[in-house]
N, C-alpha and C positions, 0 to 999 in steps of 0.2 A: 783275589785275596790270598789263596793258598801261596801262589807264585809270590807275591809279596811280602809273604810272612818266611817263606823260605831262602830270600836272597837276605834277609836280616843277618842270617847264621850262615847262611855257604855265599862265598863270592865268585867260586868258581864251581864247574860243572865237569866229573869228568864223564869223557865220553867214548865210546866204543863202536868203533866206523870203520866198518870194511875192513876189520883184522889188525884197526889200529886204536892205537891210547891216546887220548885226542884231554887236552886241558880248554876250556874253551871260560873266557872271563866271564862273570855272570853280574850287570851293574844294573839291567834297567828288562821290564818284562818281556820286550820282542826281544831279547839277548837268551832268556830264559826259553824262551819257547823257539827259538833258532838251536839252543842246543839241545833240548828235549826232541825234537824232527830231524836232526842234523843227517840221522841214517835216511827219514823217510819220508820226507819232504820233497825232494826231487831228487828219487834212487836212479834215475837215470843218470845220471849226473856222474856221481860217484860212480856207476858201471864202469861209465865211458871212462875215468880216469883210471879203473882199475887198467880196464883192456891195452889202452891205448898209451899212455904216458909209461916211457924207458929210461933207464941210468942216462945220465949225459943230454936228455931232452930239456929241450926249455918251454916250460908254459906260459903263456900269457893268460891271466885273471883278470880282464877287464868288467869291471863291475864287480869287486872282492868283496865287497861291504867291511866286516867284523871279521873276513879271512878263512874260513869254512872249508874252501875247498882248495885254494892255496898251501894249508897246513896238511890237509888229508895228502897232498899230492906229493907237498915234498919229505914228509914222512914215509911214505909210500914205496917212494924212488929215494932217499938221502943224497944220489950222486945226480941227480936233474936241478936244473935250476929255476927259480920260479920267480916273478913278475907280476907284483901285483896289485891296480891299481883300482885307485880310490880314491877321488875327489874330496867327498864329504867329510868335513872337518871332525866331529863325533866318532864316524865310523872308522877315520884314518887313525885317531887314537887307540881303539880298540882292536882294531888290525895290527897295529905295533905291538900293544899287550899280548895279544893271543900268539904271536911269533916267538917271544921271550917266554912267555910261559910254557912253553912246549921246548924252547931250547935249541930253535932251528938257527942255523947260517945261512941255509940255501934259497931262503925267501926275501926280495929285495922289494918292501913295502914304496909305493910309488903312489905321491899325494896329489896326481893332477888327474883332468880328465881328458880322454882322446875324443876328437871331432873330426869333421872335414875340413877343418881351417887350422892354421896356426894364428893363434889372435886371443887377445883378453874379452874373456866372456864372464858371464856372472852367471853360477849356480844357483836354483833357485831351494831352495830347502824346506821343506813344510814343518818337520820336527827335528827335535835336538835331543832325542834317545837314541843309542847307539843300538845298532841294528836295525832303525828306521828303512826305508826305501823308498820308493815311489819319487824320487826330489827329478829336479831337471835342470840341463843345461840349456843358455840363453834364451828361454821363454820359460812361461806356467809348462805344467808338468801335464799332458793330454792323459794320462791314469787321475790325475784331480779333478774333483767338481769345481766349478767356478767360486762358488762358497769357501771352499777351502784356503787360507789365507796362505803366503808365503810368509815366514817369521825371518827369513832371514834372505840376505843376496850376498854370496860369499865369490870375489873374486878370483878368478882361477887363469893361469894361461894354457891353451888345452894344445892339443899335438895332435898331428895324424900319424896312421900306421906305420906307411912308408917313412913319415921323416924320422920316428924313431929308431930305425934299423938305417934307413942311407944317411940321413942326416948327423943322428946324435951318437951313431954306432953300437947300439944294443945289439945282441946278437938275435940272428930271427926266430923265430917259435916254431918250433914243431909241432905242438898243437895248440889253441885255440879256445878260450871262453867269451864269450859276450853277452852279456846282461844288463843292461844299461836304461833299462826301462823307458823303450823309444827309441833311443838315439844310435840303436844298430847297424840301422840302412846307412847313417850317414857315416859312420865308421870303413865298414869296410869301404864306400865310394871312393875313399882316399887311401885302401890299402892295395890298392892292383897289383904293384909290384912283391909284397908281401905274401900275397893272394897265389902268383903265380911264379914264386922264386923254385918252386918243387922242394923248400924241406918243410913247406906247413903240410902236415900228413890229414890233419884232421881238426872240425871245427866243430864246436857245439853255440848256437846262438839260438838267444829267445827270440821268438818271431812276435810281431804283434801285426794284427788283421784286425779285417772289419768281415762282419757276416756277409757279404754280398764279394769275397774276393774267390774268385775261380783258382787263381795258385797264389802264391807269395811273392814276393820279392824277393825272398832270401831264393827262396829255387830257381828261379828264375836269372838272377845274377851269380848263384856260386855255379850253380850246372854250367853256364855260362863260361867259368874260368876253370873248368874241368876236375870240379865235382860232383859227388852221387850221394841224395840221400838217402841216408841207411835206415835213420829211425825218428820218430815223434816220442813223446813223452806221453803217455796217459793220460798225464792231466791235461787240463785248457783251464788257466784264467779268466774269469769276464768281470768285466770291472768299468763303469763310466761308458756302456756302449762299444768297448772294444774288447778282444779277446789276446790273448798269448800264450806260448807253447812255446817247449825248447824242440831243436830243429837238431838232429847231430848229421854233419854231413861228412866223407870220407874223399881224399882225394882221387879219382880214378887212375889205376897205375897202367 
């Protein structure tokens, strides 16, 4: 109720994030309580960008939602360039707002989703408040109960890693976001070359497990392409029988 009574009178939020002035749009209550956590929600997050992200780097923000950490980064660095996408039709909206409200150039908001296929799939969306999450590409969302209805199927044509750097010639990332709720493993599967070009320095991706798993997949495949990781996040999600954590992994030089 409070939060309701208070986006009557303020449409935006400002905010103060790791040494920056941060406008962040304020339309619907997860929008409200993403910028009220913005620092402390997932402060690992932001660490990682502070440490890691340099003038002249490029990010990829796959899974940007409402743009959070997209704006932090290229505020951050002004001369880095940033990538960041975002399927969800709501969220892609609100990600454009939050760019122009802050004033940025160096954010290129990108409205599809990355896969392991090039091919027309359909999003599945549960809500149509911006800063939602939880939605899924080509099936129900395994974070939803079966109860939980999809309201929407928004058609999308998705891309993988690699075609967007050899294919469509984007330039390659230096570093690395993934949050996609599920669909991470299948992402990098289709980034090897990406993976292993030596300028991605560093990756941060949420993991999702089940209680009975001995290591991850994410460790197990990036150790694999010759990285190390450095750190877990604090928290752990558990949601519908499954868990998730961000993973930060570092290239081994």
């Amino acid at each position: 109720m409070l939060r309701a009574s208070a986006r009557l009178f303020k449409t935006v939020a400002h905010c103060q994030v790791g040494g920056q002035s941060i406008i962040v749009g304020v339309s619907s209550e997860i929008e409200q309580y993403r910028a009220e956590t913005y620092a402390t929600k997932e402060p690992e997050t932001i660490e990682w960008l502070r440490q890691n992200i340099k003038d002249n780097d490029v990010f990829y923000d796959i899974g940007a939602n409402i743009g959070l950490y997209s704006i932090y980064a290229a505020k951050l660095r002004p001369a880095c360039q940033v990538y960041a996408f975002e399927p969800e039709s709501q969220n892609f909206s609100k990600l454009c707002a939050n760019i122009l409200l802050n004033g940025l150039t160096n954010v290129a908001p990108c409205g599809f989703p990355l896969s392991d296929q090039e091919a027309f799939e359909l999003f599945y969306v549960y809500e149509l408040q911006p800063g939602s999450a939880k939605h899924s590409l080509g099936a129900s969302s395994c974070w939803r109960k079966d109860s939980e209805s999809v309201i929407l199927k928004q058609g999308n044509l998705s891309v993988t890693l690699d075609a967007l750097v050899g294919k469509y010639g984007l330039p390659q990332p230096s570093i690395l976001k993934l949050d996609v709720d599920g669909l991470e493993e299948k992402i990098l599967s289709a980034g090897t070359v990406v993976l292993t070009s030596g300028k991605l320095r560093s990756i941060l991706v949420e993991v999702m497990f089940k209680e009975s798993d001995d290591i991850s997949w994410a460790v197990e495949k990036l150790t694999g392409l010759g990285y190390i990781l450095k750190k877990k996040s604090d928290w752990v999600e558990q949601l519908n029988g499954l868990r998730s954590q961000n993973y930060i992994f570092h290239r081994c030089k």
